[in-house]
C-alpha positions in Angstrom: 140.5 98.1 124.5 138.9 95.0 122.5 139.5 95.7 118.9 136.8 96.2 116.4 134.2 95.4 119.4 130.6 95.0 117.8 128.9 97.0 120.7 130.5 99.9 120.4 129.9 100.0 116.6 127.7 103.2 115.2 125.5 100.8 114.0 124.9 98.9 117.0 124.7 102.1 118.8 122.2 103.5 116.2 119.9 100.8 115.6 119.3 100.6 119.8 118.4 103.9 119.8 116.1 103.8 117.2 114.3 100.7 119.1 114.8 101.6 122.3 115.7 105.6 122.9 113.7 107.9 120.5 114.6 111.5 120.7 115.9 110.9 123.9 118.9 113.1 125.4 122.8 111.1 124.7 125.7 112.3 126.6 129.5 111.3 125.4 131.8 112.2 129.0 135.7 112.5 127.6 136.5 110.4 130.6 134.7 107.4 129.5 135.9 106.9 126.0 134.9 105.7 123.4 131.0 105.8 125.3 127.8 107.1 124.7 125.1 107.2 127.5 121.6 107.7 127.5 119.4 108.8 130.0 116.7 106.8 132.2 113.6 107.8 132.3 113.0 108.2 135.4 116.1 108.2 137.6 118.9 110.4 138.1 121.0 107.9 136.1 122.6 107.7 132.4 123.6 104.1 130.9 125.8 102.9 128.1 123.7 103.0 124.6 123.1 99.4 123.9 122.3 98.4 127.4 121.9 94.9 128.3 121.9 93.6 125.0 125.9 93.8 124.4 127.9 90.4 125.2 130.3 92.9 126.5 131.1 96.9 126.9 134.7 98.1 127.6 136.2 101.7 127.8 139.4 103.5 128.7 139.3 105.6 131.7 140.4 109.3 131.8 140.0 111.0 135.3 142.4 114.3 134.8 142.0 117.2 135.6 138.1 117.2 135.4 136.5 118.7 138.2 133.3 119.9 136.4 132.8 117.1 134.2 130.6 114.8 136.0 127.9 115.9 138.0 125.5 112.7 137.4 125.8 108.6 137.8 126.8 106.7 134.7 126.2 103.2 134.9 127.7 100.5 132.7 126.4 97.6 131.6 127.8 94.2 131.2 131.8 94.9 131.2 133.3 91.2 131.2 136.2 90.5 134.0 138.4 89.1 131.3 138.2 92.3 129.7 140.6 93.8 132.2 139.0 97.3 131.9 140.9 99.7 134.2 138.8 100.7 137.1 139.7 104.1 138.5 139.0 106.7 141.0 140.0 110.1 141.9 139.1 113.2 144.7 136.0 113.6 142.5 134.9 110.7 141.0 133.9 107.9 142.9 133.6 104.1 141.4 131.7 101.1 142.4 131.0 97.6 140.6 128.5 95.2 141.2 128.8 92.1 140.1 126.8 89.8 138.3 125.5 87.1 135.5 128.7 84.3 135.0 130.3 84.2 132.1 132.0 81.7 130.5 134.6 81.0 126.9 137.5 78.9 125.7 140.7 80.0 124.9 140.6 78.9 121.2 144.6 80.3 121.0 145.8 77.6 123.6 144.7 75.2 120.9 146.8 74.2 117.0 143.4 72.8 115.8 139.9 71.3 116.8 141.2 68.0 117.0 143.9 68.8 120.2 140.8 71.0 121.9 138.6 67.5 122.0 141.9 65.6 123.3 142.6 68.3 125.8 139.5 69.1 127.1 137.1 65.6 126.6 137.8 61.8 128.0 137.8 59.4 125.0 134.8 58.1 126.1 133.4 61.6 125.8 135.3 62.7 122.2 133.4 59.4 120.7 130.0 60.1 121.8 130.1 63.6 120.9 131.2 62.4 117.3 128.5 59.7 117.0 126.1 62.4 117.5 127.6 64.7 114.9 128.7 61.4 112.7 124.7 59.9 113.1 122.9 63.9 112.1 125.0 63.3 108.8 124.1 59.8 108.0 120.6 60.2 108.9 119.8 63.6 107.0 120.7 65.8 104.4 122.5 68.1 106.6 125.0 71.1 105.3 126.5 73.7 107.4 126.8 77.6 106.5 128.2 80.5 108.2 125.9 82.8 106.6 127.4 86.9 106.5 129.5 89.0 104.4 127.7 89.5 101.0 124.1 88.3 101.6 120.6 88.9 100.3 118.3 90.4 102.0 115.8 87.8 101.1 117.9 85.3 102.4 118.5 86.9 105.5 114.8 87.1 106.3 114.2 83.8 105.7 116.6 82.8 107.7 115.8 85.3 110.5 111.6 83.6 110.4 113.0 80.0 110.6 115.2 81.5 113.8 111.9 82.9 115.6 110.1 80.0 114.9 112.7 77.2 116.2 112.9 79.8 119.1 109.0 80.1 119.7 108.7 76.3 119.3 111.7 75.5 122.3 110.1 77.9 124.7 107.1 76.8 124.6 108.0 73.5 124.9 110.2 74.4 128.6 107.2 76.4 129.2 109.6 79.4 129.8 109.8 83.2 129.4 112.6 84.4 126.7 113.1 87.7 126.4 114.2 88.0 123.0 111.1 86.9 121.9 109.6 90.2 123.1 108.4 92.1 119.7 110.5 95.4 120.1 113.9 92.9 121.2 113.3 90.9 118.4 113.1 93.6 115.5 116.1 95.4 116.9 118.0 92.1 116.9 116.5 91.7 113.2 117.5 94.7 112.0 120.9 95.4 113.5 122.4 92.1 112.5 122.4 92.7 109.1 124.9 95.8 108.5 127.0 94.3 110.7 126.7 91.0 109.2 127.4 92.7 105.7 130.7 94.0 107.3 131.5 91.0 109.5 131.0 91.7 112.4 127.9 89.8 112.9 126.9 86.2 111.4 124.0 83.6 111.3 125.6 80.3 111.7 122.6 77.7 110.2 122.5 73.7 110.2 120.4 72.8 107.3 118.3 69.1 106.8 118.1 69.6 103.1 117.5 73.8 103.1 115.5 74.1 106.0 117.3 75.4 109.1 117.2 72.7 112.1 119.4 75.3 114.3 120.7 78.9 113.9 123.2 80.3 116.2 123.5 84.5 116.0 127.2 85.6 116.5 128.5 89.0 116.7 132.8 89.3 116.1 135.7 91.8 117.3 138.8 91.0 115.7 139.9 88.3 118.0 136.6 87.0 119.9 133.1 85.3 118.6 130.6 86.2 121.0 127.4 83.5 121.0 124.5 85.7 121.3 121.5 83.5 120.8 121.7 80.0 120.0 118.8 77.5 118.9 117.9 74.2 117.5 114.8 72.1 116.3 114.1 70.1 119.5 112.6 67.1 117.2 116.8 66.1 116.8 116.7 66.3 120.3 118.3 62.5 119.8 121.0 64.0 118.2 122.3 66.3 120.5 122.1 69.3 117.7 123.2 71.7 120.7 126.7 70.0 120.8 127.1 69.5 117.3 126.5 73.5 116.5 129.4 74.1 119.3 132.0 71.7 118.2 131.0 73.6 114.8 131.5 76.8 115.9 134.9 76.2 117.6 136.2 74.3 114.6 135.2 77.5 112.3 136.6 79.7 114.8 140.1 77.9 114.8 140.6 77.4 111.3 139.6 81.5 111.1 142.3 82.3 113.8 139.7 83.6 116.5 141.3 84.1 119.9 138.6 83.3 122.2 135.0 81.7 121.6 132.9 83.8 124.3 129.5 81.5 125.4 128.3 84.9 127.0 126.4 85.6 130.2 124.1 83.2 131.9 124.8 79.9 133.8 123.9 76.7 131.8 125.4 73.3 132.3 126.7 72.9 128.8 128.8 75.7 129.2 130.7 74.4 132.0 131.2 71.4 129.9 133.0 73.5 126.9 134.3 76.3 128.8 138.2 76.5 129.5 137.9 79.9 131.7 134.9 80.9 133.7 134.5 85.1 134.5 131.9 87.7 135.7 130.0 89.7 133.9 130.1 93.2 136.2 128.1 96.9 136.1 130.4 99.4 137.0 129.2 102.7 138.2 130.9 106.1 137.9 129.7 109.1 140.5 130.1 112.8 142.3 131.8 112.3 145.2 131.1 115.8 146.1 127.2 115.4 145.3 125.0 113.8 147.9 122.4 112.9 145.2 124.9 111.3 143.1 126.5 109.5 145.9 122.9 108.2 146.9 121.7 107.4 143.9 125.1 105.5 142.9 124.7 103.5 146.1 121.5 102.7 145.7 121.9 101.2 142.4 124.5 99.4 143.4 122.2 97.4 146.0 119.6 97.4 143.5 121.9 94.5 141.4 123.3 93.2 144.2 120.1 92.4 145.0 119.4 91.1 142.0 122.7 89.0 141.5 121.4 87.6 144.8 118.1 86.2 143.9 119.2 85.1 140.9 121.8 82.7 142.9 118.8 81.2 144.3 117.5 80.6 141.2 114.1 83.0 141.2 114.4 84.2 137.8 113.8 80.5 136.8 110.5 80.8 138.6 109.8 84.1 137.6 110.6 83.3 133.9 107.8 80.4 134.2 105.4 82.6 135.8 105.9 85.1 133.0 105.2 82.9 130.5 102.0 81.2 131.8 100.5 84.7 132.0 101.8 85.3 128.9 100.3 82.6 127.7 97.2 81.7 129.6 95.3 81.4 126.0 97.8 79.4 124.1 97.7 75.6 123.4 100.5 73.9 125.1 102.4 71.6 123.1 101.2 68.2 123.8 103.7 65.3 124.6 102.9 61.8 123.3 104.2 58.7 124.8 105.0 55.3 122.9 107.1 52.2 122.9 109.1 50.5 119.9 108.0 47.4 119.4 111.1 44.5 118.6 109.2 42.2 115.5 110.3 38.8 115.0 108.3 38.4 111.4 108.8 40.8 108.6 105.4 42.7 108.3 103.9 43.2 104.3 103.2 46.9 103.7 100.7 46.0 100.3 97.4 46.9 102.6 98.7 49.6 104.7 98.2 53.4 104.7 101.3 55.0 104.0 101.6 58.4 106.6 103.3 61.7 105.3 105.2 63.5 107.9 104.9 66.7 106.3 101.3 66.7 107.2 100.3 69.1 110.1 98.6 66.0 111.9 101.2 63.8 111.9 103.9 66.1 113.4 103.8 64.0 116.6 105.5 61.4 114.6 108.2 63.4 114.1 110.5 62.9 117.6 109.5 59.1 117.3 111.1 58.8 113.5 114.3 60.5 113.8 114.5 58.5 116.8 114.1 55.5 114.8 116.5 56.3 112.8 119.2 57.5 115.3 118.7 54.2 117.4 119.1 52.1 113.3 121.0 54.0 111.7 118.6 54.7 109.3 118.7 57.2 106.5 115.6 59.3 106.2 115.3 59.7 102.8 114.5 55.8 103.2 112.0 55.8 105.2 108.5 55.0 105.3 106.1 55.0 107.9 102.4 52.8 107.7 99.2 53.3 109.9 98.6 49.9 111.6 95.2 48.5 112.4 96.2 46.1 115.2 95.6 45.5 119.4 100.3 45.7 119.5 100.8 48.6 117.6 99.6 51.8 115.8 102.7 52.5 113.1 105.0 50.6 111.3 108.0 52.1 110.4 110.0 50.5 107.7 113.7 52.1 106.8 116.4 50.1 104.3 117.6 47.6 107.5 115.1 47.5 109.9 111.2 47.1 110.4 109.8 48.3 114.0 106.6 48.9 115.1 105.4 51.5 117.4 102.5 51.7 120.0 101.1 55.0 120.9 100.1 55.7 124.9 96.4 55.1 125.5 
């Protein structure tokens, strides 16, 4: 068994209910320890309590001397390979597994500190771009890095948790995608069962700060020996400075120095992942049944094709679609985020500023600006406390922007 593993937590249990599972029957089988199952609506099936919103469910198997004991399917959600959960059968009880998202984590204990993980796992070439973009985020903002749980206000916590629904709202609509943890009932159950277990630990909010605002938020949950990345997010104007890569090498550097085992990325395929990753694994269902029952037998089988099924078009990559259709439907109302094209313009004379409009970016109207500067100031080196930006009146270019070093003018797509 995982020690201290967040999913199988009262609270975690408690709070999904309450979101998820009102008044609804539980049943605890003794040879399925430590779990509790809740029924489905509608079919002859009961599932772990928490279901697909764990990173990862494991249990000890207890067949006996139980002939009674089971007389319906159980189905478990989302037990990692790497987990090495026994899987047993007996005269009675049947088992079946089905696998399905990829999983992926590095073994943080194969490594003394963060600096032998970059030598081991990155080319040089690699290791010194990933620290230019960490090395440029500092020199260019105000940033500060907190691992926020343990003893923490309230207050703070829910400011936190607004900034992380808004970077999160303001990514998918700029991919144009369907995220499901931006579903209201998902969201306030992730809201509200993160903070008792961040109070005791077992759940943190890892923010990257420009000044105090946060520019990305990552929500972990913690065993004793593993960090599992739930949901990860970042303000997509630092796009320049790769603010994904910066939070990870972060995060694995906390989780060294704190003696971690394993840093688990969780289920779903992305590129990055295979980038970081040290061990891929499968995330499987496993389902428990009557052998003796022909409904139980059916109905175990038949959900066992139902994910394969799924695990299959997913290969193929029709979620993605799927996800996009979702969220045009979803959407049909909403404004999409408009893109805005423009060049940097090289000047060979030092413009004067004394007749020019100065431009605030804080202003709602000039938040198109905003990818444009801090790419300014990645490309220069600039610091953005330094730097000013001027409307231009001329046929070459529609901004000036000015930092300590450099002058460059920009000119906006027609």
């Amino acid at each position: 068994m995982i020690k201290g593993n967040p999913f199988l937590s009262d609270t975690f249990s408690g709070v999904w209910k309450k979101h998820f599972y009102t008044n609804g029957k539980v049943k605890k089988p003794e040879f399925l320890a430590p779990l509790t199952f809740a029924k489905h609506p509608s079919l002859p099936v009961w599932h772990n309590m928490g279901s697909t919103l764990t990173k990862g469910i494991d249990y000890q198997v207890n067949l006996g001397d139980r002939p009674n004991e089971i007389n319906d399917t159980y189905l478990i959600f989302d037990v990692p390979s790497y987990f090495n959960v026994e899987k047993s059968e007996s005269n009675q009880i049947g088992f079946l597994s089905s696998k399905q998202y990829p999983g992926y984590l590095i073994d943080l204990d194969t490594f003394t500190d963060f600096q032998q993980f970059m030598q081991k796992t990155f080319s040089k070439s690699s290791r010194y771009k990933l620290n230019k973009y960490k090395r440029r985020l500092e020199e260019c903002f105000d940033i500060t890095y907190k691992m926020v749980w343990g003893d923490v206000e309230k207050k703070e916590y829910n400011e936190i948790f607004e900034s992380f629904r808004n970077l999160l709202e303001k990514r998918f609509d700029d991919k144009e995608v369907y995220n499901n943890n931006l579903d209201t009932t998902e969201w306030n159950f992730y809201k509200e069962v993160a903070y008792p277990l961040l109070l005791d630990k077992k759940a943190a909010l890892y923010v990257i700060y420009d000044q105090n605002i946060p520019i990305g938020v990552t929500l972990n949950y913690f065993s004793e020996e593993i960090i599992f990345d739930a949901i990860t997010v970042f303000d997509i104007d630092y796009a320049k400075f790769h603010l994904g890569s910066v939070t990870i090498m972060k995060l694995i550097e906390w989780g060294l120095e704190n003696n971690f085992k394993i840093f688990d990325f969780s289920k779903g395929h992305f590129e990055y992942k295979t980038r970081w990753a040290t061990r891929t694994y499968d995330f499987e269902y496993h389902i428990y049944f009557n052998k003796k029952s022909i409904k139980s037998k059916v109905t175990a089988n038949s959900v066992k094709k139902f994910f394969d099924l799924k695990q299959n078009l997913r290969e193929k990559n029709l979620n993605e679609r799927l996800h996009k259709l979702t969220y045009g439907l979803k959407n049909q109302k909403k404004e999409k985020p408009s893109t805005t094209g423009y060049n940097f313009i090289e000047l060979e004379n030092t413009v004067s500023t004394d007749n020019l409009d100065m431009v605030t970016l804080e202003k709602q109207e000039n938040n198109h600006l905003k990818t444009i500067a801090f790419e300014f100031l990645y490309l220069n080196n600039e610091c953005m406390k330094n730097l000013k930006i001027f409307k231009v009146e001329h046929n070459e270019m529609d901004y000036l922007f000015v930092g300590n070093l450099k002058q460059t003018g920009v000119q906006m797509s027609k």
